[in-house]
C-alpha positions in Angstrom: 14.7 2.2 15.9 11.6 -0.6 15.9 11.5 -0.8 19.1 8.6 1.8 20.3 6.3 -0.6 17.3 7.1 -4.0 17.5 5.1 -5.4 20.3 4.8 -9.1 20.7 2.9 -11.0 22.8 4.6 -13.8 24.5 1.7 -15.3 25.7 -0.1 -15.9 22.2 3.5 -17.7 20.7 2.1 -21.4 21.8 -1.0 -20.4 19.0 2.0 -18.9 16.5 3.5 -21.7 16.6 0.4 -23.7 15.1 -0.1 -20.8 12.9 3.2 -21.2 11.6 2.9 -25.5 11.1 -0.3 -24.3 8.6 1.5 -21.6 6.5 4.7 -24.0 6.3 2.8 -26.8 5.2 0.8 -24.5 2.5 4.1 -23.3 0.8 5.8 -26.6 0.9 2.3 -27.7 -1.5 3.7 -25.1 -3.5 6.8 -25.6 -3.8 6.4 -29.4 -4.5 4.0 -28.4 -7.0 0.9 -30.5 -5.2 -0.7 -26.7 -5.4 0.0 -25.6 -8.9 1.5 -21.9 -9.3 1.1 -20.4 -13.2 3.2 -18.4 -15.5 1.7 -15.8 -17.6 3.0 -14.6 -20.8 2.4 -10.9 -20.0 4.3 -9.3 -17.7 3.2 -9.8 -13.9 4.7 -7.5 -11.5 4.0 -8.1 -8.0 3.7 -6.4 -5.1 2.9 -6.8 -1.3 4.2 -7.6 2.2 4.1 -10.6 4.2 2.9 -8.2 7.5 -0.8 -7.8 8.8 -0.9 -3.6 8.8 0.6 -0.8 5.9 3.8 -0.9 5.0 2.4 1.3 1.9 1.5 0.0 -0.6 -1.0 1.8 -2.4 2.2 4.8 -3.0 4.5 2.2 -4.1 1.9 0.8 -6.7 1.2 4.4 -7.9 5.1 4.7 -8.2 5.2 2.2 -10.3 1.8 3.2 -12.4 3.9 7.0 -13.2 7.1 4.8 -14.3 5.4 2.9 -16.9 2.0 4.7 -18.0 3.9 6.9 -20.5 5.4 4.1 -22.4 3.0 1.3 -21.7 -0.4 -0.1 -21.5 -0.1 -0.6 -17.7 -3.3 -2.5 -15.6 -3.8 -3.2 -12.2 -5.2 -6.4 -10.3 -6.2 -6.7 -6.7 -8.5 -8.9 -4.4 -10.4 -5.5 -3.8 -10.5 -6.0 0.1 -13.8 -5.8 1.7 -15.9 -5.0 -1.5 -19.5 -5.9 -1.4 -19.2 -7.9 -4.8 -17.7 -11.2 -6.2 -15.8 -12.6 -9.0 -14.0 -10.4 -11.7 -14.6 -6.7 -12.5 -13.5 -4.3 -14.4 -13.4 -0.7 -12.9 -14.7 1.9 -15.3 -16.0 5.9 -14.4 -19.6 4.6 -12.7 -18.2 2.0 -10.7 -19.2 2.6 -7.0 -16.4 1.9 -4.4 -18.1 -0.9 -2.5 -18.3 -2.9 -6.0 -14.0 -2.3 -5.9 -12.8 -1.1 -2.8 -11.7 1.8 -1.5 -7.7 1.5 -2.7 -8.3 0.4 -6.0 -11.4 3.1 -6.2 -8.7 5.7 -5.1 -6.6 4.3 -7.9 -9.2 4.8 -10.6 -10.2 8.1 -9.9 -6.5 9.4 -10.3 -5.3 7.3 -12.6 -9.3 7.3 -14.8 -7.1 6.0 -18.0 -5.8 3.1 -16.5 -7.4 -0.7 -16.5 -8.7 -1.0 -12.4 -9.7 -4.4 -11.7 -10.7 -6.9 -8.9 -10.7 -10.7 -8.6 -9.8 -12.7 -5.2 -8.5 -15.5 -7.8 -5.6 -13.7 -9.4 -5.5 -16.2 -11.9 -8.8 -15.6 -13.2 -8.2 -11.8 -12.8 -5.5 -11.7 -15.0 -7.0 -14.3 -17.4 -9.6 -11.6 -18.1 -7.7 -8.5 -18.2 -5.2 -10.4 -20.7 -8.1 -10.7 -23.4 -7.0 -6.8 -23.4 -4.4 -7.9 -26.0 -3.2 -4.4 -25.9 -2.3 -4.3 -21.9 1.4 -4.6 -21.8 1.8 -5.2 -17.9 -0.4 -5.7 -14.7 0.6 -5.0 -11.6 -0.7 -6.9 -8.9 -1.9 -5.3 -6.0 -1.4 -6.9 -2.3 -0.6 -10.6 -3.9 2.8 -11.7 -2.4 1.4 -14.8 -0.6 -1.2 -15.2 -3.9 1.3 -18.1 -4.7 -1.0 -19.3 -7.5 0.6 -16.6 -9.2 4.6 -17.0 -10.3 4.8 -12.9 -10.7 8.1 -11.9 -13.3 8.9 -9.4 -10.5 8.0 -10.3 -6.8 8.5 -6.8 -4.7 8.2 -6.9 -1.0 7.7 -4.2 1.3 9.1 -4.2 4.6 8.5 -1.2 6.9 11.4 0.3 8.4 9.5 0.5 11.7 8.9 -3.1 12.4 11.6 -5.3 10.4 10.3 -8.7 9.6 13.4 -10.0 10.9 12.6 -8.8 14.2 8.4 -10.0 14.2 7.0 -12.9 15.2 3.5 -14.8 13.5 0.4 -14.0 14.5 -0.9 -13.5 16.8 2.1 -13.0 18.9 3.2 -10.8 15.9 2.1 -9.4 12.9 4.0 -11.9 10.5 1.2 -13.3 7.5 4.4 -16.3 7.0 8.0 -17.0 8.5 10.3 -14.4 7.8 11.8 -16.8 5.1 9.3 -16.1 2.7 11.5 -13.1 1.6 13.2 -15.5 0.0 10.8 -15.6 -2.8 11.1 -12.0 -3.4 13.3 -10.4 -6.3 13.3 -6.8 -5.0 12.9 -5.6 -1.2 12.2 -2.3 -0.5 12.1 -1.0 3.2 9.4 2.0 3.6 8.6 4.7 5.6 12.3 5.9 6.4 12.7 8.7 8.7 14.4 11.5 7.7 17.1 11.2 10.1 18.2 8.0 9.0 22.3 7.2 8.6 24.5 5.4 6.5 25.1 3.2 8.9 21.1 2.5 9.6 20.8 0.9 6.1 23.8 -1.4 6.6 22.5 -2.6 9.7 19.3 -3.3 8.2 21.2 -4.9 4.9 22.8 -7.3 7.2 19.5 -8.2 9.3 17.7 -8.8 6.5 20.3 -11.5 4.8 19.2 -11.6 1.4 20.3 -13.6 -1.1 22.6 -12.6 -4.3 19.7 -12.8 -6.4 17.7 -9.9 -4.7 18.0 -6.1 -4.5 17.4 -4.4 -1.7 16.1 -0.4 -1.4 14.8 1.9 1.0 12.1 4.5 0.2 10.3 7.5 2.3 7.7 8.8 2.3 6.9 12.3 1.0 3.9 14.7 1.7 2.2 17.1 -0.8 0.3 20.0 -0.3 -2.9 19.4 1.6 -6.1 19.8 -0.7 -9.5 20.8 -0.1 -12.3 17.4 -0.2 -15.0 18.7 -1.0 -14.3 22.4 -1.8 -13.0 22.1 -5.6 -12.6 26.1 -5.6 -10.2 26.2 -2.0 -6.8 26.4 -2.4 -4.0 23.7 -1.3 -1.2 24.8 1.2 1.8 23.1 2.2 2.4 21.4 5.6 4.7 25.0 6.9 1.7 26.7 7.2 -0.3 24.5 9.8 2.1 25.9 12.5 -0.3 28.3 13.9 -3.7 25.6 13.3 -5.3 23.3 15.6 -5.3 19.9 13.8 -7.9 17.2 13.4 -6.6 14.3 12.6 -9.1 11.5 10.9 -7.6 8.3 9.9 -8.7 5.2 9.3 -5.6 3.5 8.3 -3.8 0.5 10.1 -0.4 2.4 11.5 -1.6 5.8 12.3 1.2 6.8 14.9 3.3 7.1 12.1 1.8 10.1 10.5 0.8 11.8 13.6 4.5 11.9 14.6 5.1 13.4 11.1 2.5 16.1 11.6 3.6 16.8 15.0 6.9 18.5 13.5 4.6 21.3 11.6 2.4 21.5 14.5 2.1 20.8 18.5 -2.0 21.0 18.3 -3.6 17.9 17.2 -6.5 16.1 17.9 -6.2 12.5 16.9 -9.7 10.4 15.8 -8.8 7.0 14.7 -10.5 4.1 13.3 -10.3 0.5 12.1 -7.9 0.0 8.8 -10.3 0.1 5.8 -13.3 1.2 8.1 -16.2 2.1 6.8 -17.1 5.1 8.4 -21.2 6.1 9.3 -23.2 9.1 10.5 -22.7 7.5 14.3 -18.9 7.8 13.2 -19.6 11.2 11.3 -21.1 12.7 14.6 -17.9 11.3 16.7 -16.0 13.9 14.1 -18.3 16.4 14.6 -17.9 16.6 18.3 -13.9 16.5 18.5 -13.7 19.3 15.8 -16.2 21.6 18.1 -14.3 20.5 21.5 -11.2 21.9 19.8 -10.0 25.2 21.2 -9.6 27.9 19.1 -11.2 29.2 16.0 -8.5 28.4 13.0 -9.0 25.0 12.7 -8.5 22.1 10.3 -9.4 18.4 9.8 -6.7 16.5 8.2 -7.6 12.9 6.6 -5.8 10.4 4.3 -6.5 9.8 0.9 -7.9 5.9 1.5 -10.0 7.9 4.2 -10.9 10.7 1.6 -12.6 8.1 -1.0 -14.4 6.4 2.1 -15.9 9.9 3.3 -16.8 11.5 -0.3 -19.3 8.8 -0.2 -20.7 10.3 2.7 -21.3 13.8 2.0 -24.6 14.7 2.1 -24.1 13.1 6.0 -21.2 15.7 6.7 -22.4 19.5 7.6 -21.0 22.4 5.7 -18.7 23.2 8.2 -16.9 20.0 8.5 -17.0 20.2 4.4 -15.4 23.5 4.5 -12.2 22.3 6.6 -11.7 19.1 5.9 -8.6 18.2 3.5 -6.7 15.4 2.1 -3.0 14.8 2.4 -1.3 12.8 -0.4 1.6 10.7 -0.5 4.1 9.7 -2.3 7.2 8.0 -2.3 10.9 8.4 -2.9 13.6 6.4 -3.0 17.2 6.9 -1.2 20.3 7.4 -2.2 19.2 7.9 -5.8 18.3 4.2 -5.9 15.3 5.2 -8.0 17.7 5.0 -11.3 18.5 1.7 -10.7 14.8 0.2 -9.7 13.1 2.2 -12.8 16.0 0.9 -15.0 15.3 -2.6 -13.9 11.3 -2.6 -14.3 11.5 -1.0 -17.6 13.8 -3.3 -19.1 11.5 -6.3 -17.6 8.7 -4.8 -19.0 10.1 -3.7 -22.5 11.6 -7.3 -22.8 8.7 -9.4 -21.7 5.9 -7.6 -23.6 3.9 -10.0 -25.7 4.8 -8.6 -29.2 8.5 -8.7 -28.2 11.0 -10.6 -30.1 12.9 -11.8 -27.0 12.0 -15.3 -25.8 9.6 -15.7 -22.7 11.3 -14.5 -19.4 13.2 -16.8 -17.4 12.4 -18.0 -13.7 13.5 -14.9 -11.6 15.3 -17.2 -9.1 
């Protein structure tokens, strides 16, 4: 089922192999305690991947952000990859992307009443955002090898397209760390299921993994809501079913693309693909590359179609983008769901982590999740 996306290159496992001498000599620091990890008395919940490339996480932190906003103070931490700042901030409604990044940016402007902030040293970052005596939980964003950190719930993500059990380290492979460093994880949630997926799949995948007693494993998919105008406010949204008689643009700039174009290629056989860089920022060279694909398009009832960690990147450039493109360009948003009904089970188990390791709670501080 991985097959057509896990590529490794044989001739680059000589260099994985020193890669992987350096990451196994970083965590054995760790776990010797020559590199000291802490323990926070707020709740930490953690989430990441141990893969270079999405295995989304951005929908999986939002998941989590809907779980607990109504019933908790909730704040979220990352390193804000490729910001043009340093050190600690604090997101509020002026902050420009490039002080944040563009995934925590996208972040704050749908979640405006929840804490965004950024700090490479987690540490630090939650330090500062703990002074906020009435946070009751952070989530950090993207910090699974961040081992400074000892989160009270370590999620992994692991996409159902490219088991890590089935990788190798970079380069050969994508691996950040040896496939053992699930170990540290408390819950492991493969992503991106296909909709075709059987029983059977997720037994298979249950024994490959070979996770210990201690962790929980799920699978999630993702969903797709209705597209919505960027830049037109007053357009209306329209589901997916009606793009069967559009040509497609499809703008990404996100690191596994072929995913969603295989998704959109069930509504619609017409699309033009224009992909760039994960996290790219994009430029009026890179603006006039769109330009040209949408006019070399056939046909008159067309459509550009972009994600929404592209849409935060591009609203930055509007004045550069020409009415038309404005007019026809729109965001598709994701979301996740769990299978099987898992979702009972995971929200049941963050809650209670949350509700009995809050700071004013009368339960003594949490134990070590292993």
């Amino acid at each position: 089922m991985e097959d057509n996306y896990i590529k490794i290159n044989k001739a680059l496992l000589p260099l994985s192999y020193l890669y992987r001498l350096g990451v196994y000599t970083r965590n054995k620091l760790f776990d010797w305690g020559v590199l000291r990890s802490r323990r926070f008395d707020i709740p930490v919940i953690c989430v990441g991947n141990i893969t270079v490339g999405g295995t989304g996480k951005t929908p999986h932190v939002e998941y989590l952000i809907n779980l607990l906003q109504d019933q908790f103070n909730v704040g979220v931490l990352s390193r804000g990859y490729k910001r043009k700042s340093h050190g600690y901030i604090l997101a509020d409604a002026n902050t420009p992307m490039h002080k944040i990044g563009d995934e925590p940016y996208q972040m704050k402007l749908k979640y405006p009443n929840i804490r965004i902030a950024v700090d490479a040293d987690r540490c630090e970052g939650i330090d500062r955002m703990s002074e906020d005596h009435q946070l009751d939980v952070i989530l950090l964003d993207d910090a699974f090898q961040h081992r400074y950190v000892v989160p009270g719930i370590n999620i992994l993500l692991v996409d159902y397209f490219r088991l890590i059990c089935n990788d190798e380290l970079l380069p050969a492979g994508r691996l950040r760390e040896s496939k053992n460093g699930k170990n540290r994880a408390n819950i492991v949630i493969v992503t991106k299921c296909p909709k075709d997926v059987k029983p059977m799949d997720y037994r298979i995948i249950s024994k490959h993994l070979n996770l210990y007693p201690y962790q929980t494993l799920y699978f999630t998919k993702l969903l797709y809501g209705n597209l919505k105008p960027l830049f037109l406010t007053d357009a209306p949204s329209f589901p997916l079913s009606e793009l069967s008689n559009k040509q497609v643009l499809l703008l990404t700039g996100i690191a596994t693309p072929q995913r969603m174009l295989e998704d959109l290629n069930e509504y619609t056989g017409h699309i033009t693909a224009v992909t760039f860089g994960d996290h790219h920022q994009f430029t009026n060279k890179d603006i006039e590359r769109i330009r040209q694909s949408y006019d070399d398009m056939k046909g008159k009832n067309k459509i550009i179609i972009t994600t929404e960690k592209d849409a935060v990147r591009l609203l930055i450039m509007e004045k550069d983008i020409n009415l038309i493109l404005r007019q026809h360009l729109y965001v598709l948003p994701l979301k996740i769901k769990f299978e099987m009904e898992q979702n009972e089970s995971f929200d049941k188990n963050i809650i209670s982590y949350v509700r009995k390791n809050k700071r004013n709670s009368s339960i003594s501080p949490r134990e070590n999740a292993h």
